[in-house]
C-alpha positions as CSV (number, residue, x, y, z in Angstrom):
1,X,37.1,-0.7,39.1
2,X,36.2,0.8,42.5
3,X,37.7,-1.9,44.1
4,X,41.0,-1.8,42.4
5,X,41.1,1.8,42.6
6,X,40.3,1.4,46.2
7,X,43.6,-1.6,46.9
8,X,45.5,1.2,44.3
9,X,45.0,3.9,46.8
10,X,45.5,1.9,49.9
11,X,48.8,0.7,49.2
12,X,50.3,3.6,47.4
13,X,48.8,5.4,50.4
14,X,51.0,3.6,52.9
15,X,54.0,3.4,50.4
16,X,53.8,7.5,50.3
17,X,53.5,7.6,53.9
18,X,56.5,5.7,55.1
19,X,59.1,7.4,51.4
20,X,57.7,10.7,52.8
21,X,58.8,10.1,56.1
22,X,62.1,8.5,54.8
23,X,63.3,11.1,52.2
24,X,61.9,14.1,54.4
25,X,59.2,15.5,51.9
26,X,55.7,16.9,52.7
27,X,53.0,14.0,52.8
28,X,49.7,16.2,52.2
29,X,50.7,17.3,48.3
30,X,52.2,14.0,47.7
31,X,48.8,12.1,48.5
32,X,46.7,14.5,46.5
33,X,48.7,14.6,43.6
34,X,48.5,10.5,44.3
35,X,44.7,10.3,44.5
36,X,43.8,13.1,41.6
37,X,46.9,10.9,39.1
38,X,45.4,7.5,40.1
39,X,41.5,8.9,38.8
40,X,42.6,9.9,36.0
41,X,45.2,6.7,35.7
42,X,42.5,3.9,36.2
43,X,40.1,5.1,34.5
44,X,42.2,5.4,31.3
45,X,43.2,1.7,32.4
46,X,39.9,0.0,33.1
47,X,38.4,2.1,29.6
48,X,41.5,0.7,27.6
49,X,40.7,-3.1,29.3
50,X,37.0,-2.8,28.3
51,X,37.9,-1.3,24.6
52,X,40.2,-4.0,24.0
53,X,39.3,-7.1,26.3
54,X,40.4,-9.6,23.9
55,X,43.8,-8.2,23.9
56,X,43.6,-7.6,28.3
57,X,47.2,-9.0,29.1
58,X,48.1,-6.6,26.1
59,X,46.6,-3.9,26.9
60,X,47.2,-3.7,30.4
61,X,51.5,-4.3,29.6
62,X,51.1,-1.2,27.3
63,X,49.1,0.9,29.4
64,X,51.2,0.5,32.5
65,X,54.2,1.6,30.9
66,X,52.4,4.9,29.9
67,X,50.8,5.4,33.2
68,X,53.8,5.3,35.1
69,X,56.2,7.4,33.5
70,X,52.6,10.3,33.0
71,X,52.1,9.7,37.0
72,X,56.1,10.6,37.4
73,X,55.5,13.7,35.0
74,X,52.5,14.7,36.9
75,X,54.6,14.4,40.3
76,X,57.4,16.4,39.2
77,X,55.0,19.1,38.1
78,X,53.5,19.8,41.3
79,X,55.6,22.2,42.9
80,X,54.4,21.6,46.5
81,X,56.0,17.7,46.4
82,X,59.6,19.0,46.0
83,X,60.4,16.2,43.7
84,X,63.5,16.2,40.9
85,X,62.5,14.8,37.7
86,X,64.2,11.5,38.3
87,X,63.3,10.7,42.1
88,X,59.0,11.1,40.9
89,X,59.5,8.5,38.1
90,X,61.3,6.7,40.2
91,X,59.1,7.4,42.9
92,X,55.7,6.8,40.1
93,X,57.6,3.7,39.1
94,X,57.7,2.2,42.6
95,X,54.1,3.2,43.4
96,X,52.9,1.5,40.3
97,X,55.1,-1.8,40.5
98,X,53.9,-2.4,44.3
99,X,50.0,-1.6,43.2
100,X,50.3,-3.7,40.0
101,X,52.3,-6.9,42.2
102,X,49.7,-6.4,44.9
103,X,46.9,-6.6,42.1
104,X,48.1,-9.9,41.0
105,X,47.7,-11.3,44.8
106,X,44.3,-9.7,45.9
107,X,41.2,-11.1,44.3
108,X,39.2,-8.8,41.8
């Protein structure tokens, strides 16, 4: 888990650095709100994977389309990142698909 959370953070770190820069939006409240969302994400992923391991592909399908439209709720919410309801689950939706391809590459 600490190691995903870890590859998690790192990329969607470096993903938030370069949109921030792009779209012009502050880079601080956007990583915070990343790194307190993604806590509370992965450890509602990695319980659901250990309560239902004999359904894992399952369970990790279902529970990625829940996190990432909660982690787009939860950017739009903070006031500080300046985001419209559609650009942070678009934004959320990004994050997650480039964490979730670069989980299938790295090694657990």
């Amino acid at each position: 888990m600490i190691r995903a959370l870890s590859w998690t953070l790192l990329s969607e770190g470096l993903l938030l650095l370069l949109l921030a820069r792009l779209f012009k939006k502050p880079l601080l409240p956007l990583l915070l709100t990343s790194l307190a969302v993604n806590l509370l994400t992965q450890l509602a992923l990695w319980t659901s994977l250990n309560l239902f391991y004999r359904y894992s592909q399952l369970t990790l399908l279902v529970m990625e389309m829940l996190i990432w439209p909660f982690e787009g709720l939860v950017y739009w919410k903070v006031p500080a990142n300046r985001l419209s309801l559609p650009a942070a689950l678009a934004l959320s939706l990004l994050l997650n698909a480039s964490s979730f391809a670069l989980g299938w590459v790295v090694p657990a």
